[in-house]
C-alpha positions as CSV (number, residue, x, y, z in Angstrom):
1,X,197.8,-0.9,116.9
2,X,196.7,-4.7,118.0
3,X,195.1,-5.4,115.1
4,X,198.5,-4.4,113.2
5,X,197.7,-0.6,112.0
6,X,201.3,1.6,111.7
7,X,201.4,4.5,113.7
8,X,201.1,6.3,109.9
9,X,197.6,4.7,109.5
10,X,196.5,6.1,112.9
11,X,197.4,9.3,112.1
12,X,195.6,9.8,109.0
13,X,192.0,8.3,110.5
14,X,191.6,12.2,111.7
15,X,191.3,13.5,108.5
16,X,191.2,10.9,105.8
17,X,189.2,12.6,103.5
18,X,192.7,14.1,102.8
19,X,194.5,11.5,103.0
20,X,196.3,8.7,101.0
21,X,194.3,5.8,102.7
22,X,193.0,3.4,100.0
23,X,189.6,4.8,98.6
24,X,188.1,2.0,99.8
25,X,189.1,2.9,103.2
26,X,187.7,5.9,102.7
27,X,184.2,4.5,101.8
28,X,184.1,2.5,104.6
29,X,185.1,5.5,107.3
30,X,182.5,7.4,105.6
31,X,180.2,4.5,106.8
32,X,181.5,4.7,110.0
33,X,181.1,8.1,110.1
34,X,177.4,8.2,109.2
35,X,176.6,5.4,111.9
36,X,178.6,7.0,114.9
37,X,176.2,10.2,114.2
38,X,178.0,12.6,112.5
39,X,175.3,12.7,109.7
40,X,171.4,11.9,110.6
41,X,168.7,9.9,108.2
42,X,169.4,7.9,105.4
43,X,172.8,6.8,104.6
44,X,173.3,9.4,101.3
45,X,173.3,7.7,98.1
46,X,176.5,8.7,96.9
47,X,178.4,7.2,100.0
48,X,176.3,4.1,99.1
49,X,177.4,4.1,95.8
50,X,180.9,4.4,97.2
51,X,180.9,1.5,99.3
52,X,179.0,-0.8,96.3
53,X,182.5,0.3,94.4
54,X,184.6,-1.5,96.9
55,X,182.4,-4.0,98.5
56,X,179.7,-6.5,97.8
57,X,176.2,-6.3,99.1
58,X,177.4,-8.9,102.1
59,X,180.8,-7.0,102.8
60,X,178.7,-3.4,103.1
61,X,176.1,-5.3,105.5
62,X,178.8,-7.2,107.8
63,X,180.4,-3.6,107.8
64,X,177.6,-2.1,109.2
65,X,176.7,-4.8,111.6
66,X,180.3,-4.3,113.1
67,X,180.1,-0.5,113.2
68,X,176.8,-0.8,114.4
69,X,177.7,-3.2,117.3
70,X,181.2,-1.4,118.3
71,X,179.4,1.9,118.7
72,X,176.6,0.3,120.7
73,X,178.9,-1.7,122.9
74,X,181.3,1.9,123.5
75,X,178.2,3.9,124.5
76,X,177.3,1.0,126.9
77,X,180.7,0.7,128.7
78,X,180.5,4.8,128.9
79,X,176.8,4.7,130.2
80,X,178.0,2.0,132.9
81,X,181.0,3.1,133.6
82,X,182.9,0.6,132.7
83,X,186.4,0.9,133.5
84,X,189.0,-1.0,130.7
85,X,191.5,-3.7,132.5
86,X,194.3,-1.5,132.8
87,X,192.3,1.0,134.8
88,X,194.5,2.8,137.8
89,X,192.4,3.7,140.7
90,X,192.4,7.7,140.3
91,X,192.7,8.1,136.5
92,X,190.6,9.7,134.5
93,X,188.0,7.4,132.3
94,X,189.1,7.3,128.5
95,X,186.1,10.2,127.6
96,X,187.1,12.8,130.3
97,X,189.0,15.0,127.6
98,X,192.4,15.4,129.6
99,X,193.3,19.5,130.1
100,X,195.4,20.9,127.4
């Protein structure tokens, strides 16, 4: 929401592939999808191909470099246990699923 997504935007990231996000939104969380693990090896060519359709060579590589560093830096702060600035003493960290 900082970075000025609507409350609408948010709620479709769960399941875009059904959603009416931009396709080139779609390419892109595909990407980020691939790089966060859901998918091992090689990025398929079809979701290459995808991305080529809606970014250049550069855009697809600075995509990836952030994705790459964002998922990095999130499974640091959760190896270290990090604790964001708004922590309270006593709360559960972000991960620990809360009890439904």
């Amino acid at each position: 929401m900082r970075a000025g997504l609507s409350d609408e935007v948010i709620g479709q990231l769960a399941d875009y592939e059904s959603s009416d996000l931009d396709e080139s939104w779609k390419a892109a969380l595909r990407l980020a999808d691939h790089l966060s693990g859901s998918s091992e090896g090689v990025l398929p060519v079809s979701v290459y191909d995808d991305l080529r359709g809606h970014f250049s060579e550069p855009q697809i590589l600075m995509l990836g470099s952030l994705l790459a560093v964002g998922s990095g830096w999130q499974r640091m702060i959760e190896a270290f246990g990090i604790r964001p600035d708004h922590f309270i003493e006593g709360q559960p960290g972000p991960w620990v699923a809360e009890a439904t």
